[in-house]
N, C-alpha and C positions, 0 to 999 in steps of 0.2 A: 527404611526409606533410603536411594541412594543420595551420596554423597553429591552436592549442589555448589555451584561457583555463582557468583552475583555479577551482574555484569549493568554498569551504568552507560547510558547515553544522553547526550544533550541534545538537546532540540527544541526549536522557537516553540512559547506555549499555542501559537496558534494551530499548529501542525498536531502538537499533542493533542489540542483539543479534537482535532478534526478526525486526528483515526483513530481514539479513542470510541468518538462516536461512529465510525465505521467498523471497526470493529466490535461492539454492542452490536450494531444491524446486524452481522452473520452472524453473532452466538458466540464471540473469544473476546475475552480479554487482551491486554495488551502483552501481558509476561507469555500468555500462548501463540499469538501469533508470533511473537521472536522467536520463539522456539521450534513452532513451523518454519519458520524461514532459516533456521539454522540446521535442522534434519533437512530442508530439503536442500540446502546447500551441499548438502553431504553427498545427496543421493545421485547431485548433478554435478559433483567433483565442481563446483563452482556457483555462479552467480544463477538462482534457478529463473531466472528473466532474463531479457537481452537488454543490453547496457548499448545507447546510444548517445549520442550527444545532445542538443538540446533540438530535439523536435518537434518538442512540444513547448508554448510560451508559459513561461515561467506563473505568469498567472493563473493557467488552468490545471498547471502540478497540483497548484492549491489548492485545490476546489473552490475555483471562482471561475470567473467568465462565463462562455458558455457549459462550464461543468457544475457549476457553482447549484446547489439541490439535488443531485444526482447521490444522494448519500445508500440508496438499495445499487448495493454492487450488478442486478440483471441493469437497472436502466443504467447504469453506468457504462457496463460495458455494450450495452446495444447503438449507445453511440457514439464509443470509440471507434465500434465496427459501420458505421455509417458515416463517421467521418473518414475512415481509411479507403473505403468505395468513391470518396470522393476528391480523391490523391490521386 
């Protein structure tokens, strides 16, 4: 087995809990999804999203507001993309 570094992060337990359970919905754990987002940070020499300011209100980062139930990542994103049609 190769050699492994531990790596800690903080974070409000509510956000834990929340992509926790987003994470369950598409089939990864939490230690694998860090590590998809750390390969693909590699593969994009950088942040593999685009980093904006706050566009979105603080509330619906959460998942709440009008996102708030949206835990199957298709309906999630089906109405990211219908809210962006309507920008």
């Amino acid at each position: 087995m190769a050699a492994t570094s531990l790596v800690q992060v903080r974070v409000e337990p509510e956000i834990k809990i929340q992509v926790e359970n987003l994470f369950r919905s598409i089939g990864l754990d939490t230690a694998s999804a860090i590590r998809l987002f750390f390969i693909q940070s590699l593969e994009y020499n950088g942040i593999p999203f685009p980093i904006r300011r706050n566009s979105v209100k603080k509330e619906n980062f959460c998942a709440q507001g009008k996102y708030k139930g949206l835990y199957s990542t298709e309906k999630f994103l089906k109405q990211k993309r219908a809210d962006r049609e309507l920008e």
